[in-house]
N, C-alpha and C positions, 0 to 999 in steps of 0.2 A: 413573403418577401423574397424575391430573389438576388442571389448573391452574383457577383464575379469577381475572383480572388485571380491577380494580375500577376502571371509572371511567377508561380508561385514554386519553386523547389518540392517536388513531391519524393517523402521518404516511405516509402512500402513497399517494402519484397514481393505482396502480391498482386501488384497492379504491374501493369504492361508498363506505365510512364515510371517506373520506381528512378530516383537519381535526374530525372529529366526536368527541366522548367515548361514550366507549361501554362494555362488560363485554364480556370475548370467555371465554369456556372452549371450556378446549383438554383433549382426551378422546384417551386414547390415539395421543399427538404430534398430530393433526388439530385444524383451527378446527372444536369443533361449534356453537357458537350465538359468536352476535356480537347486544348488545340489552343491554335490561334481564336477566340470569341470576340466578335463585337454584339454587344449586348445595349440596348437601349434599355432603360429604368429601371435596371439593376444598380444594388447598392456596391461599391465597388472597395473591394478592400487591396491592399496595396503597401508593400513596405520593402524598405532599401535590401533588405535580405528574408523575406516572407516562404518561409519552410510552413507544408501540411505533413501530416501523417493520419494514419488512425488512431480515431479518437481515446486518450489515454486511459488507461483504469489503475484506480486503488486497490487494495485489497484490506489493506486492516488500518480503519478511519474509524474514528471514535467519534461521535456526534452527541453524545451526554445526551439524550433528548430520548427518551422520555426521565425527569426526575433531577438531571444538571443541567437546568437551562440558562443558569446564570455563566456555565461554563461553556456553552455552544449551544446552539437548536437546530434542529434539522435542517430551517432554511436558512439558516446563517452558514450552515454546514456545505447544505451546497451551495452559495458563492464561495465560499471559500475554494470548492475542489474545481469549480469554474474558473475562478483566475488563474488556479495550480497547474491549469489546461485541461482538467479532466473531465471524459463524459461519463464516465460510470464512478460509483464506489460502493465497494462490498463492507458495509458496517457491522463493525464491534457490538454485539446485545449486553455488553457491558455496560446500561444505562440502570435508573434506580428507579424504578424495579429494572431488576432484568427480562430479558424476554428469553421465556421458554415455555412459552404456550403459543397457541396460532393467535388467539387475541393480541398479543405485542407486534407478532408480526404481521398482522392485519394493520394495526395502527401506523406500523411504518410505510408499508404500501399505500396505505390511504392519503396519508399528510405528504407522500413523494412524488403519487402520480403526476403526471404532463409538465415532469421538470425538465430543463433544458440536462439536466446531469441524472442517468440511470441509477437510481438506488438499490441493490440490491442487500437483502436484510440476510444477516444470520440468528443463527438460533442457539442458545444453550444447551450444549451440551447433555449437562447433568441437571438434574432437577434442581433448582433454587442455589443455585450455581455453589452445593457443597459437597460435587465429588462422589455423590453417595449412589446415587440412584440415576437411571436414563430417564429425561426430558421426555415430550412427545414429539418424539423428533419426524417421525411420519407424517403425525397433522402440521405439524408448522412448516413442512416441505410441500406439503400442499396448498398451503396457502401462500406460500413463496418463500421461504427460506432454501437459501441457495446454498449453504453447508453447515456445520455445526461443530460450537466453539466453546469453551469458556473462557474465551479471550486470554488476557495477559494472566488469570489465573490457571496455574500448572494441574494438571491430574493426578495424582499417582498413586491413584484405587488401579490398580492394573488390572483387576478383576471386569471395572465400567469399561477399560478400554476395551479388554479382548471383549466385552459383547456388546458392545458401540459399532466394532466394528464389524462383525458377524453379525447382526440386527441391518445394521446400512448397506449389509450387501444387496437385503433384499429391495431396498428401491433405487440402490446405485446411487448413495448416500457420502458424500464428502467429509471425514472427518480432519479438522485443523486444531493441532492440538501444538501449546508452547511446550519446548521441550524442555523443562527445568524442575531437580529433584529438590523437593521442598527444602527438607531435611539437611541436605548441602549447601541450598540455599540460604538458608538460616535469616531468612530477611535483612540481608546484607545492601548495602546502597554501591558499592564499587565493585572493577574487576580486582582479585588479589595478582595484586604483580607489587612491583619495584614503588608504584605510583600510590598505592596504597598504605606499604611501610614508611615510607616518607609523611603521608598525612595521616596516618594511626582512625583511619575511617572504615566502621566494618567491612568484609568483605565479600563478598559474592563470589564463589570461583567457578572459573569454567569447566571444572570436573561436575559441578551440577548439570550443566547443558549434557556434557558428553555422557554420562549416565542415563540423563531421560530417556536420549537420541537411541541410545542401543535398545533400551527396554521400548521404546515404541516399534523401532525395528522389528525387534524380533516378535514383537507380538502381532505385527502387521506380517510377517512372514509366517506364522501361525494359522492367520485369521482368512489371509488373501483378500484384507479388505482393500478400501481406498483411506488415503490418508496423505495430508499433507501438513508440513512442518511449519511453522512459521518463528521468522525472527531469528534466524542462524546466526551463531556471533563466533563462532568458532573453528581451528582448522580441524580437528577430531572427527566434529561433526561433519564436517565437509566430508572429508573423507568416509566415513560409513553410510554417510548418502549414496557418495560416487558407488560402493560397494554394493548398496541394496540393488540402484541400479540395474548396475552389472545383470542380478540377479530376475531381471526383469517383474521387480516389484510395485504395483500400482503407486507410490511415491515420490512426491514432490515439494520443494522446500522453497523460501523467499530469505530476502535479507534485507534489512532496512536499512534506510536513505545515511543514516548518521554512522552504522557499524561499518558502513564501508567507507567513508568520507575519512571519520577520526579514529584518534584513539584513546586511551586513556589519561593522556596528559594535559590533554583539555581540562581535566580535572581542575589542576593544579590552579587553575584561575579559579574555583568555587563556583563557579555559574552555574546555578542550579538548573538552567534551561540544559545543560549537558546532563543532565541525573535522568537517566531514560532506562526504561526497559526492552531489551538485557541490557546490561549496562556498557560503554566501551571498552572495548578489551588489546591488550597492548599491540603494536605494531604487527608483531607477526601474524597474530589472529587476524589483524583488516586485509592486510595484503591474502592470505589461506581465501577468505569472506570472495575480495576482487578476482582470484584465481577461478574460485568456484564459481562466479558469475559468468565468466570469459570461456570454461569448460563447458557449461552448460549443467555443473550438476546443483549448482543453486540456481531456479528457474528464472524466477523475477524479482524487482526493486521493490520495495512498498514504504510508502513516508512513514509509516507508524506513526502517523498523526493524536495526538492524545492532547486536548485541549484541558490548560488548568488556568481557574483564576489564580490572582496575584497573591492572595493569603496567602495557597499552597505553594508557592514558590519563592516570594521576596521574604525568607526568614534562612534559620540556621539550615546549610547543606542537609547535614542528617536528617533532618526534620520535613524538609520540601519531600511534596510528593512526586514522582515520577512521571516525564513526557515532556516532549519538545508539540507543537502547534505549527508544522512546517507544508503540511499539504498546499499551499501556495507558493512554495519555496523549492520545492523537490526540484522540479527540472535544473534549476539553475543554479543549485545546491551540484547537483550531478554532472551538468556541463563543465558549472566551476571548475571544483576538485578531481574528477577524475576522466576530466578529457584529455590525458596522456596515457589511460590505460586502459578507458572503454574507446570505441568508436561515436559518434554523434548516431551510427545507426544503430547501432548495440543498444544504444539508452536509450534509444524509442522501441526496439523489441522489447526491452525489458520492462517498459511501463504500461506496453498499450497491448501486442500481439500475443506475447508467455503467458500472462497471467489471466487472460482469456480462454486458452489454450486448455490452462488446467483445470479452469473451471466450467469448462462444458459450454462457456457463452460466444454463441456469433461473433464472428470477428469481422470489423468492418475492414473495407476496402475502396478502393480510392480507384474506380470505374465506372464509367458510363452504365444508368443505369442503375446503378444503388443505391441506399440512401445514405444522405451525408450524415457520418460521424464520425467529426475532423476535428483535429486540435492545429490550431495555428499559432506558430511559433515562430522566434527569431532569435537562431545561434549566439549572433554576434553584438545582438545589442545589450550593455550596461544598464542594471536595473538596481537601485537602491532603499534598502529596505526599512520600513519607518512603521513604527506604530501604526499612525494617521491612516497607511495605505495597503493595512492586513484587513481581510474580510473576517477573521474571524473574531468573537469575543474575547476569546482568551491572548493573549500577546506573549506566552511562554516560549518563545521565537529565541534561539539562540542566533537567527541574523541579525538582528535589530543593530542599525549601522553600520553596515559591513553593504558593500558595495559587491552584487553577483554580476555573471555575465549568462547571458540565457534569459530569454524574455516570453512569456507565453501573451501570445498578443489578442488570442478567444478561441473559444470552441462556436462547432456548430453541432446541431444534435436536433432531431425531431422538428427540421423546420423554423429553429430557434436560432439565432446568434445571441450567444453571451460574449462581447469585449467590453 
C-alpha cells in the first residue's frame, strides 16, 4: 500500500527536513519522495496538525504472555503499544514461566514476527529468576535476547552481579538491573515521606534505591562491564549517575512516564492504579527525576507499562498489586503534564531516538530512501480516555476519565499502517 502523509511537521534531528512541513510518500514500506507529492492511489493520510517522528520504542512493557493471559497477550500487547504510537518494544521476561532459557525466547520471536510493532524479548537474568545463579544468557542472546533483566525484581547477590557482568563483557552483553535493596525495601507499598505518616501505609524509602544505585556502580566500576539502570525515582541517584558518567562508565539509566508526571500525593485519593513500581516519590524527587532527563543524565522515558486484572486492583490499597497499564497513554501522559518543562522535541528523543541509542538498535530516520518507521502524531488534539477505547486487557489506567492532550494518530512500520 502506498501512503502520502499531507503537509506533515517532521520532528527528527536527523533528517535534512527536521522542524520543516512537508509531503513524504512512502512506496512499498520505503521514504520515496519527501517535498511537494502528487501521488495518484495512494492512501492519503492528513490532519489539522499531523507531526511524524521516528518511530517510538518502549523499553520496559510487561506483556504477561507467556502464563498471564488473562492480564495481556502478546497480541493484545501489541495493539496496545500501536495506538501508544510505538514501533518497537523491549519486553519484561517477567511472564509465568519466566523466560531464561532460548526456548522462551524463541517462543516470543516466534508468536511476534511480521508485526506491524518490533518486539524485542529480554532474558533473565538469574536462573529461575532467584538471584542465585546466571541464566543462559549467551544462548538466549543468540537466539534474540536483546539484554538481560530480572525485571521489577531487585538483585542483591552482589557476587551474580559482579559476574553478570564480567561474563557479558564477553559478547557485549546488556545488563538492566532495578536498582532497589531488598532489605530497605521491606516490601513496603509507598514512598516514606509526610504522605505516608499521614495514611500509616508501609513504607518504601528512597534510601533503598540510593543503596542499590551505589553498589551497582561501583561494582560496574570494578567490572568495566555494560549496565544500565532502570526505573530511577530519585535525586541521590541522579546524581551518582551524573557522577559515574563523568567517570566515563559504560552506564545508562530511564525513568518512567508516572515518576516524572506525579508524586506522592496522588496517594491520598487511594487509587490503586497510582501504587506502581518504584513507588511515587515526593515533589522534590520528580522535579531531581525532570532535571536529570533535561541534563541528559537519565537517558530515556519508558511507560512501565504492567498490565493487572481487576481482582488485583479493585480491593484494599495494601493489598492491590503494583502497575499502572499506560503504554497507550504515555505520549499524551507526557505532552499533558510536562510540556512546560520538556520541549515537544525532547519527548520524542526521549521515547523514540535515546533508548535506541542505548541499546544498540538502528535508529530510524525520516529520508529519502529509508524505510518507514514513523509514529504519527498530533500535539494539539484532545483525547479522552475510556475503558471501551484502551487496547489492552487490563484497564488498571489511572486516566480513565480524564481528558489528555497529545493524540497518537498511527504508526507505520514494515509496510504496515496501524491507525
Amino acid at each position: 500500500m502506498d501512503l502520502l502523509l499531507k503537509n506533515a511537521h517532521i520532528i527528527d534531528p536527523n533528517s535534512p527536513f527536521h522542524n520543516k512541513k512537508s509531503d513524504i510518500l512512502i512506496k512499498n514500506g520505503k521514504i520515496a519522495e519527501i517535498g511537494k507529492v502528487n501521488s495518484k492511489g495512494a492512501k492519503i493520510i492528513e490532519s489539522k496538525n499531523l507531526c511524524v517522528s521516528p518511530g517510538w520504542l518502549d523499553v520496559h512493557a510487561n506483556f504477561c504472555d507467556p502464563g498471564n493471559e488473562h492480564k495481556e497477550t502478546l497480541q493484545n500487547g501489541i495493539k496496545s503499544a500501536a495506538k501508544g504510537g510505538f514501533t518497537g518494544v523491549i519486553l519484561s521476561p517477567a511472564s509465568n514461566p519466566i523466560i531464561d532459557s532460548k526456548s522462551g525466547i524463541e517462543y516470543i520471536v516466534n508468536q511476534t514476527k511480521n508485526s506491524v510493532v518490533d518486539v524485542y524479548p529480554t532474558g533473565h537474568l538469574s536462573a529461575k529468576g532467584a538471584g542465585k545463579d546466571l541464566s543462559e544468557m549467551f544462548d538466549m542472546q543468540q537466539s534474540g535476547a536483546i539484554a538481560f533483566t530480572d525485571g521489577k525484581s531487585s538483585i542483591n547477590n552482589t557476587e551474580l552481579i559482579k559476574l553478570a557482568l564480567l561474563y557479558g563483557k564477553k559478547f557485549n552483553a546488556l545488563l538492566v538491573l532495578n536498582a532497589e535493596d531488598k532489605n530497605l525495601a521491606a516490601d513496603g507499598y509507598i514512598n516514606e515521606s509526610k504522605v505516608s505518616a499521614q495514611l500509616g501505609l508501609k513504607t518504601r524509602p528512597i534510601i533503598a534505591e540510593d543503596v542499590a544505585v551505589a553498589t551497582n556502580l561501583s561494582l560496574l566500576e570494578y567490572t568495566e562491564g555494560r549496565l544500565h539502570l532502570n526505573n530511577i525515582s530519585g535525586g541521590r541517584a541522579v546524581e551518582l549517575i551524573k557522577e559515574a558518567k563523568k567517570k566515563k562508565l559504560n552506564i545508562s539509566a530511564d525513568a518512567a512516564v508516572l515518576n516524572l508526571v506525579f508524586n506522592d500525593e496522588e496517594i491520598m485519593g487511594f487509587n490503586s492504579n497510582f501504587k506502581v513500581l518504584p513507588p511515587l516519590r515526593d515533589e522534590q524527587s520528580r522535579k531531581a527525576l525532570v532535571a536529570g532527563i533535561k541534563n541528559g543524565t537519565i537517558d530515556f522515558i519508558t511507560s512501565n507499562h504492567e498490565p493487572q486484572n481487576i481482582e488485583n486492583k479493585l480491593c484494599e490499597f495494601d493489598h492491590a498489586e503494583f502497575g499502572a497499564a499506560i503504554i497507550e497513554n504515555t505520549f499524551s501522559v507526557l505532552n499533558t503534564y510536562l510540556n512546560k518543562e520538556l520541549s515537544l522535541e525532547s519527548i520524542i528523543e526521549k521515547i523514540s531516538i535515546a533508548p535506541r541509542k542505548v541499546f544498540g538498535l538502528e535508529i530510524p530516520t525520516i529520508k529519502v530512501g529509508e524505510s518507514a518507521n514513523i509514529t504519527l502524531f498530533d500535539p494539539s488534539e484532545k483525547v479522552v480516555i475510556n475503558e471501551k477505547s484502551l487496547q489492552s486487557l487490563s484497564k488498571n489506567n489511572p486516566f480513565i476519565g480524564k481528558t489528555l492532550t497529545g493524540k497518537v494518530l498511527g504508526i507505520i512500520n514494515h509496510g504496515k499502517l496501524s491507525a
